[in-house]
C-alpha positions in Angstrom: -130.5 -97.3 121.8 -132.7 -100.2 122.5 -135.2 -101.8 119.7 -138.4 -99.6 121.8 -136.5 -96.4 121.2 -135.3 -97.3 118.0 -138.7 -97.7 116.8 -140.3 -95.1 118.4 -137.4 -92.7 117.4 -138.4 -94.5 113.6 -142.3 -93.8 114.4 -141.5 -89.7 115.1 -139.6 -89.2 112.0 -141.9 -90.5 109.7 -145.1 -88.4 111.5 -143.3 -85.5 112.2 -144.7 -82.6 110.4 -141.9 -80.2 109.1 -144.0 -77.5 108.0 -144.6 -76.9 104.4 -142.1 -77.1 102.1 -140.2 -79.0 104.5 -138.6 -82.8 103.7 -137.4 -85.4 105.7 -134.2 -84.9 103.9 -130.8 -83.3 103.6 -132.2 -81.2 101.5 -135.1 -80.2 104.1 -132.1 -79.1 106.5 -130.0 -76.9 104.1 -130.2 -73.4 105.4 -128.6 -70.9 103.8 -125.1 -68.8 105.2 -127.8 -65.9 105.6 -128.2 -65.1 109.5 -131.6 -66.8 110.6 -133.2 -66.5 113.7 -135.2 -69.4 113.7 -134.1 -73.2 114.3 -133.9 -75.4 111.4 -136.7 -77.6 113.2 -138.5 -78.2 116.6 -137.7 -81.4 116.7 -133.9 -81.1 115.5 -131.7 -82.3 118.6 -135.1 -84.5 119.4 -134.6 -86.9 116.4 -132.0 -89.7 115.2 -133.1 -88.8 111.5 -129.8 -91.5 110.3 -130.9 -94.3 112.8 -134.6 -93.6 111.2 -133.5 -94.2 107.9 -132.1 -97.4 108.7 -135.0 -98.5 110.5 -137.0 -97.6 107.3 -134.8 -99.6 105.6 -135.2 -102.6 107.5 -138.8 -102.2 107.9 -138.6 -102.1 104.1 -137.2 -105.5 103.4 -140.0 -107.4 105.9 -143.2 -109.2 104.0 -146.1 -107.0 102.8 -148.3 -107.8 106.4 -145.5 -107.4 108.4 -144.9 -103.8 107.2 -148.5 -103.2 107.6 -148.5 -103.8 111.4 -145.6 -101.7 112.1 -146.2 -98.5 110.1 -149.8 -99.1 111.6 -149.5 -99.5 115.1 -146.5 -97.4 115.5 -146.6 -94.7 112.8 -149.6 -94.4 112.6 -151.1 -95.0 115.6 -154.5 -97.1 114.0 -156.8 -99.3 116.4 -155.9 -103.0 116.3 -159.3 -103.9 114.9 -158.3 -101.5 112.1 -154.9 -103.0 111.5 -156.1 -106.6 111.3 -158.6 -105.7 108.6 -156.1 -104.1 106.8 -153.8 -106.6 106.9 -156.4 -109.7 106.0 -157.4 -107.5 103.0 -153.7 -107.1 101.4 -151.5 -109.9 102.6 -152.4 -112.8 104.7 -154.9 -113.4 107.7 -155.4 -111.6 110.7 -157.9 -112.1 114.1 -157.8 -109.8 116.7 -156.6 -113.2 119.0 -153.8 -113.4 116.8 -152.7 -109.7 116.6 -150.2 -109.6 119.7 -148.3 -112.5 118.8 -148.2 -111.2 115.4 -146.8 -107.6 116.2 -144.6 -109.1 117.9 -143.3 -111.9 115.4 -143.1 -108.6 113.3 -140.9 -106.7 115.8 -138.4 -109.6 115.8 -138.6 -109.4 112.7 -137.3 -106.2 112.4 -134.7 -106.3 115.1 -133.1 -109.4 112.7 -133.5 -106.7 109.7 -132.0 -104.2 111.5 -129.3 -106.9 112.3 -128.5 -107.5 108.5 -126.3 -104.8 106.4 -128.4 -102.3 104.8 -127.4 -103.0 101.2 -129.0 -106.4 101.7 -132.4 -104.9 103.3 -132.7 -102.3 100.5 -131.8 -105.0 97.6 -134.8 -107.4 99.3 -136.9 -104.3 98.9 -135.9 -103.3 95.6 -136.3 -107.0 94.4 -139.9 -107.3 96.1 -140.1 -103.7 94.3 -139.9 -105.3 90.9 -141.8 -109.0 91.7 -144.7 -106.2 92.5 -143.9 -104.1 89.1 -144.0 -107.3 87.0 -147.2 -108.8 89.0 -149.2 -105.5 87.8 -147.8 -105.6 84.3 -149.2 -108.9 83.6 -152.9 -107.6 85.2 -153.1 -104.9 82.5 -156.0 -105.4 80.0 -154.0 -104.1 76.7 -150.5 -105.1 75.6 -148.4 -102.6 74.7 -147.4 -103.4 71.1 -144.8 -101.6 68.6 
C-alpha cells in the first residue's frame, strides 16, 4: 500500500461506525462458536484494521498541530478554514495561504513516522503523554498536601 491508501485506509477505521456496542478492537471482533448468520462487520474484508493501528501510532508521535491537520482533514473530513482555526488556537499558527504546504509537511511527516519502529512512535507519544500530565499538574489552583 502506498502512503494515500494507507491513510485513507487509517481515515475509515477511525470513522467507521460499528454499531453499538461495537469496538475497534479484538475484542469488538470476538464472536462466539454459536452459529451466526450475520457477518462480524460490513466493512470486515474492506479494512486493514493492523495497518490502521500503526498509522495511529505514527500519527501519535507527530507535534500537537501536526496531528490536528491529519485527524482533521482526513478523519474528519472539517473545512480548511476550520482546521486552521483550530490549529492557531492549540499549537502554533495557521493561514489559510499556508494550509497546503503545511498538510503536506504533516504528511511527510507521517510517512518518516510510519518509517520509524513502532516502540519508538508510541514511547514519543507516551513521553509527550506525560510533559502534557505534568504541564496541567502545575496549572492546578490547590496543592495536594498530606
Amino acid at each position: 500500500m502506498n502512503l494515500a491508501d494507507r491513510i485513507e485506509n487509517w481515515a475509515r477505521c477511525m470513522t467507521v461506525n460499528h454499531g453499538q456496542g461495537r469496538a475497534m478492537s479484538l475484542e469488538g471482533m470476538y464472536r462466539s462458536p454459536q452459529p451466526w448468520n450475520a457477518p462480524v462487520a460490513r466493512f470486515r474484508g474492506l479494512l486493514n484494521v493492523p495497518d490502521a493501528y500503526r498509522v495511529e501510532a505514527a500519527w501519535g508521535s507527530l507535534d500537537l498541530g501536526q496531528r490536528i491537520l491529519l485527524r482533521g482533514h482526513c478523519c474528519l473530513r472539517w473545512p480548511a478554514p476550520k482546521i486552521c482555526r483550530v490549529v492557531t488556537r492549540r499549537a502554533t499558527h495557521c493561514s489559510m495561504r499556508q494550509f497546503d504546504s503545511l498538510l503536506n509537511g504533516a504528511t511527510l511527516s507521517l510517512a518518516e513516522a510510519l518509517d520509524r519502529d513502532e516502540r519508538e512512535n508510541r514511547a514519543r507519544l507516551r513521553a509527550w503523554t506525560k510533559n502534557l500530565l505534568a504541564t496541567s499538574a502545575e496549572w492546578s489552583y490547590k496543592s495536594v498536601t498530606s
